[in-house]
Every structure is written in C-alpha cells, then in structure tokens.
N, C-alpha and C positions, 0 to 999 in steps of 0.2 A: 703387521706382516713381518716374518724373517727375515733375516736380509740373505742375499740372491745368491745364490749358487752358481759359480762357473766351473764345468765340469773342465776336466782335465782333459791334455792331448790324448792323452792314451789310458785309459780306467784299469785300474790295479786293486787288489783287493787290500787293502792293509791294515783291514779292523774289521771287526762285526759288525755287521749291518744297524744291530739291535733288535730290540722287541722279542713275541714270545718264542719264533722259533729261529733266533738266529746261528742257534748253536748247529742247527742242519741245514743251511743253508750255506753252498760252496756254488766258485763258478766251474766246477767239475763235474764230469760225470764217473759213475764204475765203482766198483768194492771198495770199502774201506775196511773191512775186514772180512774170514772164512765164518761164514755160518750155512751148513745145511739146513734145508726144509724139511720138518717134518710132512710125509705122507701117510695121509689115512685109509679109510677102504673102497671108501667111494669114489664112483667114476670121476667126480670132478672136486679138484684140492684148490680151493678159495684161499687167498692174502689179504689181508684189508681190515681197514679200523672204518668203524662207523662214521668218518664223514660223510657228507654229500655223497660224493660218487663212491664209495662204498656201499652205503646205503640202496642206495641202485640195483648191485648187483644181488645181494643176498634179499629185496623187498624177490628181483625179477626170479631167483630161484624159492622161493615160498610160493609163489605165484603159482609158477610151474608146478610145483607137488600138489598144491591146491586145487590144481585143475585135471589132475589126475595120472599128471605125467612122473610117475615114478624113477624111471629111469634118470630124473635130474636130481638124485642125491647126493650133496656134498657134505664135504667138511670144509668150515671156515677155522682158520687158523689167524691168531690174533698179530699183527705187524706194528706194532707201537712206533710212531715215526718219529714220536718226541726225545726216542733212545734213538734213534739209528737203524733200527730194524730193517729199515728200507735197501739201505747201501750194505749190507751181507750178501755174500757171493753167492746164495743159493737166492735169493728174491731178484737180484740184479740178471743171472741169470733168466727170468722170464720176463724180468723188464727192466730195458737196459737205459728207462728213462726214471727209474728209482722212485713212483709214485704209485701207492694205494688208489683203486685196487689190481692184483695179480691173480691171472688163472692158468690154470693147467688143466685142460680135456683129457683124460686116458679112456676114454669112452671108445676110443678106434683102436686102429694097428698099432699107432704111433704118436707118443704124447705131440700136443697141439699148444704151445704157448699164447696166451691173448692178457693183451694190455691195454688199457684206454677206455673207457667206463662202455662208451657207446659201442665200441669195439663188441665188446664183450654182451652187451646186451642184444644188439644184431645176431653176431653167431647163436646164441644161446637162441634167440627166437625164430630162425631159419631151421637150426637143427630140430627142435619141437614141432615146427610150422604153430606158434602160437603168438598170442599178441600183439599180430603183425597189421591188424585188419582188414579193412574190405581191401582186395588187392586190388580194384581200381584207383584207390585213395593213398597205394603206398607211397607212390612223391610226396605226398602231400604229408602223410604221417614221417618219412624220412623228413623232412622238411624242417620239421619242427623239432624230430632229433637233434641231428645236426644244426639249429640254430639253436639250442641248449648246449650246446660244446662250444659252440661259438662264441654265445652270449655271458654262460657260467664266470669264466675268469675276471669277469668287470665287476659279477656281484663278489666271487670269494674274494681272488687274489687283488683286488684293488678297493671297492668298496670297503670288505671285511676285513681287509688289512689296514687302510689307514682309518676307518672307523672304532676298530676293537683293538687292534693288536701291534698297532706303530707305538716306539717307545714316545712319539710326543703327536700332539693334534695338531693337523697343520689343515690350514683351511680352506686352501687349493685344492689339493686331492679330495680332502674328503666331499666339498662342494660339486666336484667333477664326477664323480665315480656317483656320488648320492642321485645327482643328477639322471644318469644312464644309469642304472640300478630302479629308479621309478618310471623312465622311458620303456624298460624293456618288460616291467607288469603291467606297465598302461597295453602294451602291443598284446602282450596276453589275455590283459583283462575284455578287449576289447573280442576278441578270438572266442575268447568262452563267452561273450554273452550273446554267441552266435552260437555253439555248436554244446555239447555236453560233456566231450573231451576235446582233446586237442585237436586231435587230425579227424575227427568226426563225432559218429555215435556209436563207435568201438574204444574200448579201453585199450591203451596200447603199451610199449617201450617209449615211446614219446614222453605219453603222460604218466609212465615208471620215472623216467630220467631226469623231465621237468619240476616233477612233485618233490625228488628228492633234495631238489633245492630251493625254488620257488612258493611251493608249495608249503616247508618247513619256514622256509621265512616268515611268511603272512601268519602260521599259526604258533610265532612268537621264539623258534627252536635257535634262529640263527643269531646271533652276535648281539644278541636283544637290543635290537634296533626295530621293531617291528612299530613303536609307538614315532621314534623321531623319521621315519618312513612313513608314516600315516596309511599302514595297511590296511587297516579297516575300510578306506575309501577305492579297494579296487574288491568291490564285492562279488564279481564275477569269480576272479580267483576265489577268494575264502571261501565262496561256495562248493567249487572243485577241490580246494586243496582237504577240505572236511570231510568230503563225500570220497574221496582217497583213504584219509588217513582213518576212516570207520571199518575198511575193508579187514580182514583178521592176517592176511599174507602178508599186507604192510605193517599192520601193527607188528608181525612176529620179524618180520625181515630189517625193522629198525630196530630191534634188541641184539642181531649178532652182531658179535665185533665190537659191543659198546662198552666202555671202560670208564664211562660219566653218568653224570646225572643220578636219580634215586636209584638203588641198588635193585629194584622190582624191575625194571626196564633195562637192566645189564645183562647179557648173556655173552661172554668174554668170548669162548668159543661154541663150536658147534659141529655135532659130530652125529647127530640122533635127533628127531624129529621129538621124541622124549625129553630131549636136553632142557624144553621149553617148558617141561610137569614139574620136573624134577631139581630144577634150580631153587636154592635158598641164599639168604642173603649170608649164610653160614659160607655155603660152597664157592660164592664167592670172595668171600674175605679172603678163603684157602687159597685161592689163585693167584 
C-alpha cells in the first residue's frame, strides 16, 4: 500500500493530473479557443466521437431511419476530444458542459440545442413517438434510462479510469469501483433473465443507452477488462448484449464517429446513408 494522502485546506491545481487524457482535463469550464461548427443539410447536426454515450446517439438515429422514419437524417461531425475539440466556442456553445455528445435540432422554427446522452435520446424518441414502449411500462423503461446515467460514471469514469487509464495501479480504487462495476451487471443480469429487454418485451432507448455500455463491455470492447471481470458469468447480459449488437442499426451506428480500431468499422464522419457503401480504407487514411 502507498503511503496516505492528506489532502489540502484548500485544493489548487498545480500539475497535471496524469494519465491518458490529462492534457484536457481543467477544473474550468467555457472556450478555450474560436472554432465554428461546421453545418450540413440535414435537419439534425450531430458532435461526438464514438464513445459510449456517443455511441448512443448515432446506434438511436440508424434505429430511426431503419424503422422508416426518414425525417431523422443527419450529419455527424467528428469532435476529437483528445485535441480539444470539445472546448471550441462553436461546440461550447451547445454544450456549456464541454462533453461528447452534442446536438442541434433545426427540424422546427428555431434551432433546439440538446446535450446529455439520455437527454438526447428521450427528445429524439418523443419527437418520433418511437422506442419508447408499451406506454404503461414507460416508468419503468425511463427507470432504467435513468439508472444508466446514474450508474455509467462508476463503470467509465472511475472503474475505467483507474483500471485502464490512471498513470499508476492503486489498489483501493480499482478494488472499489471493480467491486460496483460487477454489482451493477449482477442487478442487470438479474433483470434480463426475467424479461427480453430491459423495461420489457420492447426494444427500447433504455436498452440503446444501456447496451452502449454495458452491453460493449461484456462483449470485450471496453478497457479489455471483460476477462479480469469475469463476464462471461452474467450470461443473461451476453445473451442481450449479442442479440443487440446482431441488429444492422447498431452495427451501422457503432461505426460513425469512430477513429479506432480496424479501419472496416471506422466511419469518421457522416453525411449520407451511402457514406456506409462507399467508405474505403483509402478514404479513410485521406481524412
């Protein structure tokens, strides 16, 4: 064990944090410098890199077109956070909490800003009236919305931080957070081997929002920890997170905005439902 830390009267920042992304991490919020947003043609202008809650929103608008609702075409525009992308006065502008992902509705009179993954997922599925399910079950599917917003930052920001991405292993945290990180698939897993999705026997925003993190975890995506997790032992989830991730919206909605992994499953931006024929690994290098 390290030896003990006593914090200070008063917390001052007077060095980097460390690890992989301490270069953007300040205790400020607002612009650190002028960048405009590029706008495309489509009614709604997407921000976001494919993390988790990115993921979210471009799996829920594949969804949407998939199910016939044309009117939900966008453009995703690529926000790289590991530059700073985020803190530019035209992304700050719609979200003055500086995190992927960001939207713009001009679908009405008057552009509509929305930020906060769940945020964005609700609106998106009220204005469709889709994915919402049986509407006597909507507490019950908001339910488990909302306890993936809840729940989320124990797996990313604390498990998947000091697990993957802290500049040294300390044994506390990661014991702590590993801990509540398999507390909260057991409560899942337990959930699914009662129902087929989450908040029922409807596909929902629930199980959009859940899957893109839960769901990725179990089938190995996150912070490859899935083996010192022993996911394979909540078989309820990997049953659902598979029978998710088979669907072709999801498969297509976890390629935009991705800037990792093999070059076949990158699709940087997106502007055209063609975007998805016509990428090569050529067109990508070029970007």
């Amino acid at each position: 064990m390290t030896d003990s830390y006593t914090p200070p009267k008063v917390w001052t920042e007077d060095a980097e944090s460390g690890g992989k992304f301490a270069k953007t991490n300040r205790p400020v919020s607002g612009a650190t410098h002028e960048k405009a947003l590029q706008t495309g043609a489509h009614p709604f202008q997407l921000y976001s890199l494919a993390t988790p809650n990115g993921v979210k929103v471009t799996v829920m608008f594949e969804e949407l077109l998939a199910a016939g609702h044309t009117d939900a075409e966008y453009d995703a525009w690529l926000i790289r956070i590991g530059d700073g992308d985020q803190f530019g006065s035209g992304f700050v502008e719609i979200n003055p909490n500086s995190k992927i992902p960001a939207l713009l509705d001009l679908s009405g009179d008057a552009p509509v800003r929305l930020f906060e993954s769940g945020a964005i997922l609700l609106h998106l599925a009220e204005k469709f009236s889709a994915f919402l399910g049986d509407p006597e079950k909507r507490p019950e599917m908001l339910s488990w919305l909302f306890w993936q917003m809840g729940s989320a930052p124990y797996l990313g920001g604390s498990f998947g931080h000091f697990y993957a991405y802290a500049p040294e292993k300390w044994e506390y945290p990661i014991n702590r957070f590993t801990m509540e990180t398999k507390r909260q698939l057991d409560v899942l897993d337990k959930r699914l081997a009662e129902m087929p999705f989450v908040a029922g026997d409807d596909y929902t925003i629930a199980d959009i929002a859940i899957w893109s993190w839960y769901g990725q975890l179990v089938l190995g995506r996150l912070y490859s920890a899935s083996e010192f997790l022993d996911v394979q032992s909540y078989s309820h989830v990997m049953a659902w997170a598979e029978k998710i991730d088979a669907r072709p919206a999801v498969q297509r909605g976890r390629m935009v905005n991705r800037t990792f992994g093999e070059p076949e499953t990158q699709l940087h931006e997106r502007h055209d439902a063609s975007d998805f024929d016509t990428r090569t690994a050529d067109k990508m290098a070029a970007e």
